[in-house]
C-alpha positions as CSV (number, residue, x, y, z in Angstrom):
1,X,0.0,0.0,0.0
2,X,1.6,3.5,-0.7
3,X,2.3,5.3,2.0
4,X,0.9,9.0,2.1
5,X,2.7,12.0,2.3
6,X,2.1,14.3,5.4
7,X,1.5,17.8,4.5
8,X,2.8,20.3,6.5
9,X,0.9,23.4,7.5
10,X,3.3,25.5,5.7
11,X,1.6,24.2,2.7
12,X,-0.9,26.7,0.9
13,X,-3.4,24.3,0.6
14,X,-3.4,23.0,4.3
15,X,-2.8,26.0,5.8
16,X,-6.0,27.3,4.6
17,X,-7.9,24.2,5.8
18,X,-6.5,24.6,9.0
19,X,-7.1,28.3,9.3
20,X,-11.1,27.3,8.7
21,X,-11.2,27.1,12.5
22,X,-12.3,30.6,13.6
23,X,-10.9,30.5,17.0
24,X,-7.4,30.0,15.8
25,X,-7.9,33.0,13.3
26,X,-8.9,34.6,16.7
27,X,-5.9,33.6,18.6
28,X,-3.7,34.2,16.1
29,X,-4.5,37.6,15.5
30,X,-4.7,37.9,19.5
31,X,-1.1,37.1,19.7
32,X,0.4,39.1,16.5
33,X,-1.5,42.4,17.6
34,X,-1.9,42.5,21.3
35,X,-4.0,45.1,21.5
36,X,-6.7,44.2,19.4
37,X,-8.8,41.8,20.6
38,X,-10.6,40.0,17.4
39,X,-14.5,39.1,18.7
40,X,-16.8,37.1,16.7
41,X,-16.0,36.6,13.7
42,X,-18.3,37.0,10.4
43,X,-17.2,35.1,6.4
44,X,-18.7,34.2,3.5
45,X,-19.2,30.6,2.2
46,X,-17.3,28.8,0.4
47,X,-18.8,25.5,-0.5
48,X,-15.4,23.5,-0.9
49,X,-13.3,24.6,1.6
50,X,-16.0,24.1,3.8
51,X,-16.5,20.7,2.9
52,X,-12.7,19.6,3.7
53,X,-12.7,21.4,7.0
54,X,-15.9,19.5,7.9
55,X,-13.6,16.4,7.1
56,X,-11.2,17.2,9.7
57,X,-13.8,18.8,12.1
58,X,-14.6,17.6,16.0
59,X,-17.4,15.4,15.9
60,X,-19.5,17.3,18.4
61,X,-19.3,20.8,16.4
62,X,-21.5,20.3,13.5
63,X,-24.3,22.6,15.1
64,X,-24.2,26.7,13.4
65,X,-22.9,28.8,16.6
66,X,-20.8,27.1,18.5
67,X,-17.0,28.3,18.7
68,X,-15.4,25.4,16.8
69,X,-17.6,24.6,13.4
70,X,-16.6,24.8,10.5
71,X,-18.9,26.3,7.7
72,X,-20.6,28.4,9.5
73,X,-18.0,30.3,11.9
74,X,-15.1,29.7,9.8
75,X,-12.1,31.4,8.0
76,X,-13.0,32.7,4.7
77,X,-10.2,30.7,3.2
78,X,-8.7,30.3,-0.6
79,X,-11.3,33.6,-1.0
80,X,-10.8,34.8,-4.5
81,X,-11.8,38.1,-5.2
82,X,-12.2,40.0,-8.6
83,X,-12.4,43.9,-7.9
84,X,-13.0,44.7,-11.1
85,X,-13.6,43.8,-14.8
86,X,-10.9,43.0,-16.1
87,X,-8.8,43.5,-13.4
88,X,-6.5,41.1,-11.9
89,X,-8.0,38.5,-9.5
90,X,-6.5,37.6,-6.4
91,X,-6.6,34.4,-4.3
92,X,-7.0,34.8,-0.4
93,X,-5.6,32.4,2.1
94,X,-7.6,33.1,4.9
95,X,-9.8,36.2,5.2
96,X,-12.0,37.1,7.7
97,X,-13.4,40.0,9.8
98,X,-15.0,41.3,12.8
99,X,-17.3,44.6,13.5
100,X,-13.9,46.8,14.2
101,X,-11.5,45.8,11.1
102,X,-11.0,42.9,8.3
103,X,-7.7,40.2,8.2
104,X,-5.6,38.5,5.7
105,X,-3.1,35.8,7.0
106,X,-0.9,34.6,3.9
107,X,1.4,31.9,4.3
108,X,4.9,32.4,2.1
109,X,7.0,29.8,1.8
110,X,9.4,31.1,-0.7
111,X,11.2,35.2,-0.7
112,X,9.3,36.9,-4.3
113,X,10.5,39.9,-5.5
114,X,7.4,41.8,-6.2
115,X,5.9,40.4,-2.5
116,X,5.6,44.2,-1.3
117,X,3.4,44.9,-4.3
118,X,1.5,41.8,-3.8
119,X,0.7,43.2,-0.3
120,X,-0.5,46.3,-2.1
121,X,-2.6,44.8,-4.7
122,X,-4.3,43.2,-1.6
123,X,-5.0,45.6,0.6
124,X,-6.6,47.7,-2.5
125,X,-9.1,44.2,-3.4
126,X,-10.0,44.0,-0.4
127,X,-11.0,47.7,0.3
128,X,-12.3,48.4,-3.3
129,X,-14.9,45.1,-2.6
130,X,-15.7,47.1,1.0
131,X,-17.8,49.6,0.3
132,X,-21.1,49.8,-1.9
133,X,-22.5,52.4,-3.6
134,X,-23.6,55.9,-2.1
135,X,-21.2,54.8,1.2
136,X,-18.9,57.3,2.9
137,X,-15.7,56.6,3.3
138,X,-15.8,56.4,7.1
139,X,-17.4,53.3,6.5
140,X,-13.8,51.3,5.5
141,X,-12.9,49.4,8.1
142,X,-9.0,48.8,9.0
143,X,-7.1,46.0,6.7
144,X,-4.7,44.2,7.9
145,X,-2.8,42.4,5.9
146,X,-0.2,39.5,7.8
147,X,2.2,37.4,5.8
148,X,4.0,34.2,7.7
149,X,7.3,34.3,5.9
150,X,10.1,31.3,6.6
151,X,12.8,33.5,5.8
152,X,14.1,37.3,6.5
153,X,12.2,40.0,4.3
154,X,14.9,42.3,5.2
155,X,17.8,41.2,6.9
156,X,17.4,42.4,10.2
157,X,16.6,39.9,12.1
158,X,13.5,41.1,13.5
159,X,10.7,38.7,14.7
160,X,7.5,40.8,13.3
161,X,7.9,44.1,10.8
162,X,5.1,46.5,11.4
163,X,4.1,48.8,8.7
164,X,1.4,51.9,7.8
165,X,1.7,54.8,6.1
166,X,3.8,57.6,7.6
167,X,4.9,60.9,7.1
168,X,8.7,60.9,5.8
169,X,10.0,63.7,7.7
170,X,8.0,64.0,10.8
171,X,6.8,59.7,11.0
172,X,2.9,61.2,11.0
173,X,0.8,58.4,10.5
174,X,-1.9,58.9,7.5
175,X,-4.8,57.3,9.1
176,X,-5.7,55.4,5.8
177,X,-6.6,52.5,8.5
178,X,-3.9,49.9,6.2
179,X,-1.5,47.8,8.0
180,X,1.3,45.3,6.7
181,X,2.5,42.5,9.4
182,X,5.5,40.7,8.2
183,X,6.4,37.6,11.0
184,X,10.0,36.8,10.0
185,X,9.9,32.6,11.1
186,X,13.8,32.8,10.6
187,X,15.0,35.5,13.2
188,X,17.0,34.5,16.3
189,X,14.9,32.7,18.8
190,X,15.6,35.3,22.0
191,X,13.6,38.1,19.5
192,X,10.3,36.0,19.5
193,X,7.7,37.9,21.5
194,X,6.8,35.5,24.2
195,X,3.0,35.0,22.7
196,X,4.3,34.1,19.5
197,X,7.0,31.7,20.6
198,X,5.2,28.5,20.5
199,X,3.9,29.5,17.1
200,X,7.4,29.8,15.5
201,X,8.6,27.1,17.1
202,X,5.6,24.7,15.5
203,X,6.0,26.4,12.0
204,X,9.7,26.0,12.4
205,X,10.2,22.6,13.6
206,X,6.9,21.1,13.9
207,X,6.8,20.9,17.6
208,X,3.7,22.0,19.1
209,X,5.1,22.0,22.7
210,X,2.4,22.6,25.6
211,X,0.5,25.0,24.4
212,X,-3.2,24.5,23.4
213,X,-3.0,27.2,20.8
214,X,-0.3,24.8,18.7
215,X,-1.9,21.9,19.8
216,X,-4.7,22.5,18.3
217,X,-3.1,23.5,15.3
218,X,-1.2,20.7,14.9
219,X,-4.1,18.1,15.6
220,X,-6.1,19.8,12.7
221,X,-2.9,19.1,10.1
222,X,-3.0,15.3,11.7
223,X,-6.9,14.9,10.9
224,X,-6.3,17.0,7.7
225,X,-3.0,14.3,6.8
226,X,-5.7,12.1,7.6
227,X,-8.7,12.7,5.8
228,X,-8.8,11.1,2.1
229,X,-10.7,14.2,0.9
230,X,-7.9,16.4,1.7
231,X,-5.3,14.2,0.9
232,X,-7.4,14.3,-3.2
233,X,-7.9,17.9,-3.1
234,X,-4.1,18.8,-2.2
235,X,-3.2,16.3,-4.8
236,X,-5.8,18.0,-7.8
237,X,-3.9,20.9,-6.4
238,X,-0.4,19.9,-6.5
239,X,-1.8,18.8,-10.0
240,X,-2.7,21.7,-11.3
241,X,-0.3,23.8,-10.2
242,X,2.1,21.9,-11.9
243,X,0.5,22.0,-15.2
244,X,-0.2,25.8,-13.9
245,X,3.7,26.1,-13.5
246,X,4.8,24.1,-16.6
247,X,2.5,26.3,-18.7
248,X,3.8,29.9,-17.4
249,X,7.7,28.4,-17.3
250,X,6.4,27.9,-21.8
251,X,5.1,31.3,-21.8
252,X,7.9,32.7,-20.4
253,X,10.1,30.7,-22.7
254,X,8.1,31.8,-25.4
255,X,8.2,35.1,-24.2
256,X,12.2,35.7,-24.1
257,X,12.7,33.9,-27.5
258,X,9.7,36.6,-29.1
259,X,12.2,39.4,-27.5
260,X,15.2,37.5,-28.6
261,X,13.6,37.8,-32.2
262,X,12.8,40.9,-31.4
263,X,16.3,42.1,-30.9
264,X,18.0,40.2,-33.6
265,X,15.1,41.7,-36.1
266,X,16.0,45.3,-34.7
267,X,20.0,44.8,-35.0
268,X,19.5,43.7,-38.6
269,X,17.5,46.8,-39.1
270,X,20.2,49.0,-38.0
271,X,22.9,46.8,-39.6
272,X,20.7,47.5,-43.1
273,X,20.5,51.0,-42.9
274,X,23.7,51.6,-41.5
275,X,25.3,49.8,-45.1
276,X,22.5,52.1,-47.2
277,X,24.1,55.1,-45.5
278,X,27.5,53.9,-45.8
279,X,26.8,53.1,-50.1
280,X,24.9,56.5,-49.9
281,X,28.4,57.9,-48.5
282,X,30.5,56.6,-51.3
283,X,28.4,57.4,-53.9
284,X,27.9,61.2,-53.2
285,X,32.0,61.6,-52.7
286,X,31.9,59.7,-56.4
287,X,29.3,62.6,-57.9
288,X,26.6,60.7,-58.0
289,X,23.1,63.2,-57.7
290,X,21.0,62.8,-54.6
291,X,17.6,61.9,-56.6
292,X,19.9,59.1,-58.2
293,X,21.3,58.1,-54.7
294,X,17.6,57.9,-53.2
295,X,16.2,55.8,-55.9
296,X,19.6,53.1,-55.4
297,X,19.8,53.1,-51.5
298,X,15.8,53.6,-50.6
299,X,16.9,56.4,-48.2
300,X,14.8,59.8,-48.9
301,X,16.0,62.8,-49.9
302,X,16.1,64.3,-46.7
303,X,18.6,62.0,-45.6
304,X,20.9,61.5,-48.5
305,X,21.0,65.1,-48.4
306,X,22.3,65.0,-44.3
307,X,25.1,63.6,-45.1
C-alpha cells in the first residue's frame, strides 16, 4: 500500500484548511496584535473549503454557533476576489473579519521579489470590494494584511515588521486604517515575542510543545493528513499547479525567445540602414546626384542630403 505523504501546514493548501477554525484565526491575531482583541468573527461561504474542514472537524461541532464549526463560523479561506472587470483577481488564504477591522493571514514559503506589491494589490481588493454604492468613506474598516514568511524580508533579524503609512519627515501616520505585518519565522529565537514563541517554534520545527494554541493546530494538520478528501484535493492541487507552473515556465520561454527575435530583427535593421548610409556615402563623394542616390539606397532625400 503506498504510503501518504504528510502535508505540512506551511503548505498553501493546508494551511487554509486549518485556518477554517475561527478561533485559531482569533488567537492568532490575539497574539500578533496585542492590543486588538478580534471578537466574533463573520465570512462568506465557500462551499469547498468548507466541505474539507468538515472532514477534519470535532465530531460534536457540527451545530451553526458554536465556537469550533466549520462552515458556519469559519475562516473565509482560498477567497478569490475580482475587484473589477478585467482586473487582476487575487486568491485569499484566509480572510476574515469582525465589527472593528477585516484580516488576511498569507502563508509564504518562498522570498518573491514583487511580495511588497502583492501586499499592495491586496489591501486595495480587499478595500475596493468594502464599500457599496452611495457609502462614505468612514465606512472602511482597518485591513490588515499578515504574511507568515520562513525566511528574512529584510535582513534584520526582527521577529515581526510592522508597517502603515507615515509621514517621511516628521513619521505622521496617515490614518488610511492599512496595516502590513511581516512575521520573519527565521530571526533569532531570543527576539520572539513571548505569545508568539510557540507559534514559530511549531511552523519552524513542527513541535507544538504545551500549548493548546499549537496543539490544536497541529491536531487539525493530523486529521487533515488524515482525511482522504484532503489528501485528493491537495493532490488536484499539487496537480494543477504543476501544469499551472509548466505552462507559465512555456510562456515565459516563449516570451524571451519573441524578445530575442525581437532584438535580432531590430539589429538587422540597424545593420541594413547603416550599409544604405555607408553606399549612400560613397556614392555622393563619387558625384553621384542625390535623386539618383535615393532611388539606389531607398533612403529619402532628406537623408541622403544630411550627409
Amino acid at each position: 500500500m503506498r504510503k501518504r505523504t504528510y502535508h505540512k501546514f506551511t503548505e498553501q493548501l493546508m494551511f487554509a484548511i486549518v485556518m477554517r477554525d475561527a478561533e485559531l484565526c482569533k488567537e492568532l491575531v490575539n497574539r500578533i496584535i496585542p492590543d486588538r482583541r478580534v471578537r466574533e468573527v463573520r465570512f462568506s461561504e465557500n462551499p469547498v473549503m468548507d466541505a474539507l474542514a468538515r472532514s477534519i472537524a470535532d465530531e460534536d461541532s457540527e451545530k451553526p454557533g458554536d465556537s469550533r464549526s466549520f462552515g458556519w463560523m469559519s475562516a473565509e479561506t482560498e477567497k478569490v476576489v475580482i475587484p473589477a472587470l478585467l482586473s487582476k483577481s487575487v486568491r485569499f488564504d484566509a480572510l476574515f473579519e469582525d465589527e472593528d477591522a477585516w484580516f488576511d493571514i498569507e502563508m509564504q514559503v518562498d522570498w518573491e521579489a514583487d511580495m511588497p506589491l502583492r501586499i499592495r494589490y491586496y489591501q486595495a481588493s480587499k478595500t475596493i470590494t468594502s464599500l457599496e454604492t452611495g457609502d462614505e468613506y468612514r465606512k472602511l474598516k482597518p485591513g490588515y494584511v499578515i504574511f507568515i514568511c520562513l525566511f528574512d524580508c529584510f535582513g534584520l533579524g526582527e521577529a515581526v515588521y510592522r508597517f502603515q503609512s507615515l509621514e517621511e519627515n516628521l513619521y505622521l501616520p496617515l490614518g488610511d486604517k492599512q496595516f502590513t505585518i511581516i512575521l520573519n519565522l527565521k530571526c533569532p529565537e531570543e527576539k520572539v515575542p513571548e505569545k508568539l514563541r510557540s507559534f514559530y517554534q511549531y511552523v519552524n520545527h513542527e513541535d507544538a510543545g504545551e500549548d493548546e494554541f499549537t496543539c490544536r493546530i497541529k491536531e487539525l494538520v493530523d486529521r487533515a493528513n488524515e482525511s482522504t478528501e484532503v489528501q485528493n484535493m491537495i493532490t488536484v492541487a499539487g496537480d494543477n499547479a504543476y501544469r499551472e507552473q509548466k505552462l507559465k515556465a512555456e510562456i515565459e520561454k516563449l516570451e524571451a525567445e519573441k524578445e530575442e527575435l525581437e532584438a535580432e530583427k531590430a539589429q538587422a535593421e540597424e545593420r541594413l540602414i547603416s550599409e544604405k548610409l555607408e553606399t549612400a556615402r560613397r556614392l555622393k563623394v563619387q558625384g553621384v546626384s542625390a535623386e539618383v542616390i535615393s532611388v539606389a539606397t531607398g533612403l529619402s532625400m532628406e537623408e541622403v542630403k544630411a550627409l
